[in-house]
N, C-alpha and C positions, 0 to 999 in steps of 0.2 A: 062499823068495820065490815059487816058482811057487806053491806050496798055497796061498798069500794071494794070486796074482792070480786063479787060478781061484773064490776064493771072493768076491772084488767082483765081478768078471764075472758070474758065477751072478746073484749080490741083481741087479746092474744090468739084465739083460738077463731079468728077472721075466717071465713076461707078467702083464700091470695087473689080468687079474682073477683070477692068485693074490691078488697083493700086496693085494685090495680084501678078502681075504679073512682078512686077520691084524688080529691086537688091534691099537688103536690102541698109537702107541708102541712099536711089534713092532723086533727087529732089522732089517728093510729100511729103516722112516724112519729109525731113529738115528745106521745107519752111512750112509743118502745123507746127512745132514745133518752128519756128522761129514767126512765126505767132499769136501761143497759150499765148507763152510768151512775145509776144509786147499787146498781148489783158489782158493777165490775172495780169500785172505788171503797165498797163494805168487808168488811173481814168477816166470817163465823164468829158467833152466833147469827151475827147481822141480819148475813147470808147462806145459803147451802154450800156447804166445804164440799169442794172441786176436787176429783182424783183421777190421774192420768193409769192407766192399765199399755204398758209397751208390747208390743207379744216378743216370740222369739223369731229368727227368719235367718242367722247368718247376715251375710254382706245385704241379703235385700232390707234387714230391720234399720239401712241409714236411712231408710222413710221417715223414720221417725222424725231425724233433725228436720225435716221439711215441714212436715205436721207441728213442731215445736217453735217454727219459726213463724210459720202463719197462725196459731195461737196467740202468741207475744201481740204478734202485730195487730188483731182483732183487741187487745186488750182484755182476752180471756185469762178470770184467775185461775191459777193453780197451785190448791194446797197439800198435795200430799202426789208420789208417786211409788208407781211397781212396776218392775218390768222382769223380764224370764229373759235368759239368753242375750243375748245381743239389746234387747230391749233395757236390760240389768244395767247394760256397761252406757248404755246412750243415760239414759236415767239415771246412775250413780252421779253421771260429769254433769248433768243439769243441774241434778239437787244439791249439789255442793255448790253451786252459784256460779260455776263459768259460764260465760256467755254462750248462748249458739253459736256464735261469730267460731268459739273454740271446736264444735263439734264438726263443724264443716272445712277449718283446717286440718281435723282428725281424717274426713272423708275424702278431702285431696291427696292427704299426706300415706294417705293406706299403705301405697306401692311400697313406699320409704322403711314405713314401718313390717313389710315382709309378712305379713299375717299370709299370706298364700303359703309362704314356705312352710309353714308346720304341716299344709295337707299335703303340698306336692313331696314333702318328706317322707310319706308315707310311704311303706313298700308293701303292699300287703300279703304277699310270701314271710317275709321277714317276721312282720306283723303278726300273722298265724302259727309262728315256729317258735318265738322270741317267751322268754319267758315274763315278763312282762311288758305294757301299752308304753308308750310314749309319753312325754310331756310337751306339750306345748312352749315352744322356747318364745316366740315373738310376740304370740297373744299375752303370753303371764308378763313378758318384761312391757308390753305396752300398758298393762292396768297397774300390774306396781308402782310405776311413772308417773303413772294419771294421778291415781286413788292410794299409792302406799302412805300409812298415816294417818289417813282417813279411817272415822268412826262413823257410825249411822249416827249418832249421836251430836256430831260435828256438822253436819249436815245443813244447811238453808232451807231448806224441805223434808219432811219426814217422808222414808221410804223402804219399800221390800222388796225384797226377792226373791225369787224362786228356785230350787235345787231336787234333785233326787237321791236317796239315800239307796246304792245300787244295791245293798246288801236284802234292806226290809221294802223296796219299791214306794215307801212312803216320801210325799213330799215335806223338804223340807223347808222353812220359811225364814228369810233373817231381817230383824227390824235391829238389830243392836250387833255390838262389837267391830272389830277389823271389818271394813267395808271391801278391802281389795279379796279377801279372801273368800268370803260372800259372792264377788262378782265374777269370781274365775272359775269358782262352783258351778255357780249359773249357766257359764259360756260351757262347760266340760263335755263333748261330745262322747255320748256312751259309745263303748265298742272299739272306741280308737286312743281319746285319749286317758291318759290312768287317770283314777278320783282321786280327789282333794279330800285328803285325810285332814277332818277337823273335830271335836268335840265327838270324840268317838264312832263318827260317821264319815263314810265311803262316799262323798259326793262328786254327781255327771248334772248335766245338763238341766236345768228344770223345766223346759218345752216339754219333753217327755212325759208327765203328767199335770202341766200347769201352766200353755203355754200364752193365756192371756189372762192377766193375774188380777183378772178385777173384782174376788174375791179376798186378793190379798190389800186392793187398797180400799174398800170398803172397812175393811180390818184395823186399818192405820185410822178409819174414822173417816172418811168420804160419804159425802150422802149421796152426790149423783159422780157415775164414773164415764168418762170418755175412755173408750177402746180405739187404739191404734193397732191397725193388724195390714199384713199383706198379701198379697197374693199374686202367683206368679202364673204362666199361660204357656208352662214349657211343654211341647209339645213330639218331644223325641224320646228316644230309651237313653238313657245315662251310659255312656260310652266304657266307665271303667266301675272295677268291683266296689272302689270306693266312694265315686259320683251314687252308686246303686243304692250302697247300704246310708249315705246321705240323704235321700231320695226317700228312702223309707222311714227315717224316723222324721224328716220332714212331711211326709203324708202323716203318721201316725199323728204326730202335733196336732196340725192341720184339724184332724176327724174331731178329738179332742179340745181341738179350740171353738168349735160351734156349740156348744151348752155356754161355755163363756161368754162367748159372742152376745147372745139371748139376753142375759143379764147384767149387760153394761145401759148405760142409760142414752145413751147415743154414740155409733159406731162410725171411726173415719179406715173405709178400706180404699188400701193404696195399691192399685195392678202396677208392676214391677217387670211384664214384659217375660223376656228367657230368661231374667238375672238369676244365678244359682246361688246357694249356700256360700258357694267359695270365690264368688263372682269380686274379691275386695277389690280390682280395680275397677268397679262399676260401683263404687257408694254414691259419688255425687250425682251419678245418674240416675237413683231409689232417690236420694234426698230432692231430687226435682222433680221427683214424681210424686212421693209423698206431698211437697210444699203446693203442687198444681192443685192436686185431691183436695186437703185441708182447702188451701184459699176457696173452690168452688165448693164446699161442704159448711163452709166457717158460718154463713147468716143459720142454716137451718140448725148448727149445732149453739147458737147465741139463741134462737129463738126454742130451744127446746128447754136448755138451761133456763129462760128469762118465764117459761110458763113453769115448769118446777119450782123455780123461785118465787113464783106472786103471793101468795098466800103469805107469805115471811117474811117480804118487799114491803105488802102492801099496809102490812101493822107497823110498819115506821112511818107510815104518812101523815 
């Protein structure tokens, strides 16, 4: 067994411009491809369990559908997922088993669905004097729609998410129970809109302390995790008090999402351009940006997977 790990090791760990250097159809493609397909057709234990980490981002997190559509289509497994914020609510509709095909009617369908209206709702005079925050009317009636009913335990995929408990600034984690409730936690923007009173916690947003959770799916039991994260290139001052204090807990995320970053096992970041927080009639435009990223990142993320997996590959042979 060791002569045959040493000897996928060796092919796997090429440098690229031998391997550019052999006939086509040379022993390196045949046995990655012989290899891909004994990884990507095996279940855990088989193989090393796959776990998706979503971050948070607002309208620019519909990266993700594009990243989850050029997965599929590489034929990359995935068993287990977590996502914070926006990443929560893409990642809940996966792991319940609708198709992509559904998430990207969700990112045409934004406008329809009025998610801008709970921010432009906002008055922030009113806001400062009011005795209590807002609720969210379009985002909560969009996930109860989606997700009311749904259990983590119903689920096609095992999966978590991320929250903050405003009272103790502790995160909180949900693997079980009401899934809609969980994911509107997740989405809850501190400062603006009220927490989601659940299980005797005050919960906002989980980016705020956790905003790429691949600790949380490490958790659920992942060996090697992919990070989808975005990033945006806006380059002006936020024109109003509420674009500002958006702006800030999106840097804070941000600063806090690079220790996560560190310890995912391979990272797909998606540039997103000026798209903002509130940007939801710009989803299909992040989902083509995430799907471009993914598609040109997807060999080095197969081949990273397929050299973590040889050792565990190579004892079935």
């Amino acid at each position: 067994m060791r002569f045959f790990s040493l000897i996928i090791s060796a092919v796997l760990l090429a440098p690229a411009c031998a391997r550019s250097q052999e006939p086509a159809g040379g022993d390196d493609a045949l046995l990655r491809d012989v290899m891909w397909t004994r990884l990507a057709t095996s279940r855990p234990p088989a193989r090393p369990s796959v776990g998706l980490a979503l971050s948070g981002g607002g309208a620019r997190g519909f990266a993700h559908t594009g990243v989850l559509e050029a997965l599929e289509y590489a034929g990359f497994p995935v068993d287990y997922v977590a996502g914070t914020s926006m990443g929560a609510v893409i990642g809940a509709i996966y792991a319940s088993g609708q198709p992509v095909e559904q998430l990207w009617a969700f990112g045409r369908d934004a406008d329809k669905h009025k998610f801008v209206r709970d921010f432009k709702s906002i008055r922030m005079l009113p806001l400062l004097f009011a005795d209590k925050l807002i609720s969210p009317t379009y985002i909560t009636r969009f996930i109860e729609d989606r997700l009311g009913g749904l259990t983590f335990e119903k689920l096609k995929k095992p999966m978590a998410c991320t929250a903050m408990d405003i009272r103790t600034g502790e995160k909180v984690l949900f693997t079980d129970g009401p899934l809609d409730i969980a994911v509107r936690a997740s989405v809850n923007i501190p400062g603006i809109f009220a927490p989601v009173q659940y299980r005797q916690r005050y919960l906002v947003d989980g980016g705020v302390v956790d905003n790429v959770p691949v600790d949380a799916a490490r958790g659920l039991g992942a060996d090697w995790v992919l990070a989808s994260v975005m990033e945006n290139t806006l380059d002006k001052n936020p024109e109003t008090v509420l674009m500002t204090l958006l702006q800030v807990i999106d840097i804070r995320g941000s600063l806090l999402s690079r220790e996560s970053e560190k310890s995912a096992d391979f990272l797909v970041r998606t540039q997103v351009g000026d798209i903002t927080v509130a940007d939801f009639d710009r989803c299909v435009e992040a989902g083509e940006s995430g799907l471009t990223e993914a598609y040109r990142r997807t060999d080095a993320a197969r081949e990273a997977l397929l050299i973590y997996s040889a050792p565990r590959l190579v004892e079935k042979l």
